[in-house]
Structure formats: C-alpha cells, structure tokens
C-alpha positions as CSV (number, residue, x, y, z in Angstrom):
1,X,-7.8,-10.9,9.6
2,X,-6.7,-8.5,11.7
3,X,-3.7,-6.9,13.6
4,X,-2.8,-5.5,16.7
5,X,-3.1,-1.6,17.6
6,X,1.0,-1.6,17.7
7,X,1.1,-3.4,14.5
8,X,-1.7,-1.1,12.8
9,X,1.0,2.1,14.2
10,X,4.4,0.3,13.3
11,X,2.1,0.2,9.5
12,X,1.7,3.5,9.3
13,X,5.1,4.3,10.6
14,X,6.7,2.1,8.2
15,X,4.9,3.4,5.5
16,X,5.5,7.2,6.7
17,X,9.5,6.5,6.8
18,X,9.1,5.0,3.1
19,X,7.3,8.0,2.0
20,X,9.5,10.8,3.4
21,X,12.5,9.1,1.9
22,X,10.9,8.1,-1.3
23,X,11.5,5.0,-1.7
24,X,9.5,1.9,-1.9
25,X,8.8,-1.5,0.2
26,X,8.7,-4.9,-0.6
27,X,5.7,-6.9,1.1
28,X,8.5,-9.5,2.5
29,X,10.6,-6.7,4.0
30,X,7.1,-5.1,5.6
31,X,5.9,-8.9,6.7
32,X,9.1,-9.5,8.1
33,X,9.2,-5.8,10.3
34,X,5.7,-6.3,11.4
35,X,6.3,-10.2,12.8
36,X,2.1,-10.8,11.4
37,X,1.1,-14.3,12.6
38,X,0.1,-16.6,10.2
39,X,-1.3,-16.4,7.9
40,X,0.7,-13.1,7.4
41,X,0.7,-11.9,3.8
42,X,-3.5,-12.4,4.0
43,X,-3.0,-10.2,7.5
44,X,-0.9,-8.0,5.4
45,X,-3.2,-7.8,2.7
46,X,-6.2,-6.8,4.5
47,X,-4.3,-4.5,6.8
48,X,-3.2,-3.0,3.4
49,X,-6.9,-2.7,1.8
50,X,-8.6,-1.3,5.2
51,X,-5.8,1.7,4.9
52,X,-6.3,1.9,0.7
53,X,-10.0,2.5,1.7
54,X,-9.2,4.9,4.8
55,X,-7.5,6.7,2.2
56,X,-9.6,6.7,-0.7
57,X,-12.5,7.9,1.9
58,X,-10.5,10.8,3.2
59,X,-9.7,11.9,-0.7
60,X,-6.0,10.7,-0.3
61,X,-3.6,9.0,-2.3
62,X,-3.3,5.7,-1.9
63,X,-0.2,4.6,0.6
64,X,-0.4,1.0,0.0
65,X,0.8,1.8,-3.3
66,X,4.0,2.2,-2.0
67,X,4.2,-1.9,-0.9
68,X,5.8,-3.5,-4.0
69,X,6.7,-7.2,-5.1
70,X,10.2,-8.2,-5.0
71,X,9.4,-9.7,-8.9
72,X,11.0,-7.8,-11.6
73,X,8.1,-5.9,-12.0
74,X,8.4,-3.8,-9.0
75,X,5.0,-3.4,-9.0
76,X,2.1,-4.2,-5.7
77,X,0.5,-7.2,-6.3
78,X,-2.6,-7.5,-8.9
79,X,-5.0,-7.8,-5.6
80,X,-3.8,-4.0,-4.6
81,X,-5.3,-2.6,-8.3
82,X,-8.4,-4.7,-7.9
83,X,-8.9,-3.1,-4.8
84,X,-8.3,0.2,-6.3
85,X,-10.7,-0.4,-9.1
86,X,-13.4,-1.0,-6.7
87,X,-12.3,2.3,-4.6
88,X,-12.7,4.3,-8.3
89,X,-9.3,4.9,-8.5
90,X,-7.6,2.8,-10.9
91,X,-9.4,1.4,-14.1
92,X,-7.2,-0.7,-16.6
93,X,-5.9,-4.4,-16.8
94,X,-3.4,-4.7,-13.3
95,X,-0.8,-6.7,-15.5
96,X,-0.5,-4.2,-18.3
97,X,0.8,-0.7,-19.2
98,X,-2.1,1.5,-17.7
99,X,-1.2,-0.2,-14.5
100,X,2.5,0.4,-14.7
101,X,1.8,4.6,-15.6
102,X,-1.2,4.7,-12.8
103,X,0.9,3.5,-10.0
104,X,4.0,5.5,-11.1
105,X,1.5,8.3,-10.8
106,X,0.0,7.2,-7.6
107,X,3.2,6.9,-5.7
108,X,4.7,10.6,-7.0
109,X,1.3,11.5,-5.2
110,X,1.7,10.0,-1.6
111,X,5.3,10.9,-2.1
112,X,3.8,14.6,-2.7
113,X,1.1,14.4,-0.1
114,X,1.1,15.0,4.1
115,X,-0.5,12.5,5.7
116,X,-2.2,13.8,8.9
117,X,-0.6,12.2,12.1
118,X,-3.6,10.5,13.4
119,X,-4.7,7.9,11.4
C-alpha cells in the first residue's frame, strides 16, 4: 500500500501536533484527516509500520505508538506490538499487562523526544 508524498507529510504532521500537545490519536480520527483510499486502515497500517521502522532504524522512539484504538483499551492495535517485537523493541503478549506498561513507557518517550524536521 502506499500513500501520497502530501499524505506521508500531513502523517508526520499529524503525529508531530499529537506529540507536542501530548495527547493521543485514534486510527479513525487519523483515517478520517488523511482521506486514504481504500482500503485505508491497511494504507494506514503500512504507512504506520514504514515510520515504526524509520524510527526504530534511527534509534528513536516509536511515534506510531501514539495511534490508539477507540476500544476501551486505549491501546494501538495488537499488529502495532507485533511489529515492535520484530523491530526488538517490545517483547510480551500485545493483549496483556507488559503491553499496557511498554506503551505507556513508549509514548512518555516520543512525548520526551525531538523529532528532526525532515523525515
């Protein structure tokens, strides 16, 4: 899947605004700003992944983590901790406690962490 240069920007822009004000984003409300074709949330995904990688390469937190569901978990989907198990950053069960304390402590990091401009 992929996505268009200004989609890729309006992204990292999205995500930038969520991190300065520390808050977090629901994968609806970021599907619905970005206008993805479908089939968007496997756009979205992928788009998500490519930057959790980009990330992980550059020694970075991880700024995906900051894309939640809208469930009562409030957590990213169980995809977004596979794929941080297979960048060596997460190791645990994505439905139980270890993932609840390692995103907590992932997000406190991007909130934490400058992201260079040019990404």
């Amino acid at each position: 899947m992929r996505i268009s240069r200004a989609q890729w920007q309006a992204l990292l822009d999205a995500l930038e605004v969520t991190r300065r004000e520390r808050k977090l984003l629901t994968y609806r409300s970021l599907l619905e700003r970005l206008q993805l074709a479908t089939p968007a949330m496997l756009t979205l995904t992928s788009a998500l992944e490519h930057l959790a990688s980009r990330d992980a390469e550059a020694g970075r937190p991880l700024r995906s983590a900051l894309v939640i569901s809208q469930s009562a978990s409030r957590l990213p989907r169980s995809g977004f901790f596979d794929c941080a198990k297979r960048l060596g950053r997460f190791s645990g069960d994505p439905e139980g406690a270890a993932a609840v304390s390692w995103h907590a402590a992932e997000v406190a990091r991007v909130f934490d962490f400058d992201y260079p401009e040019a990404t």
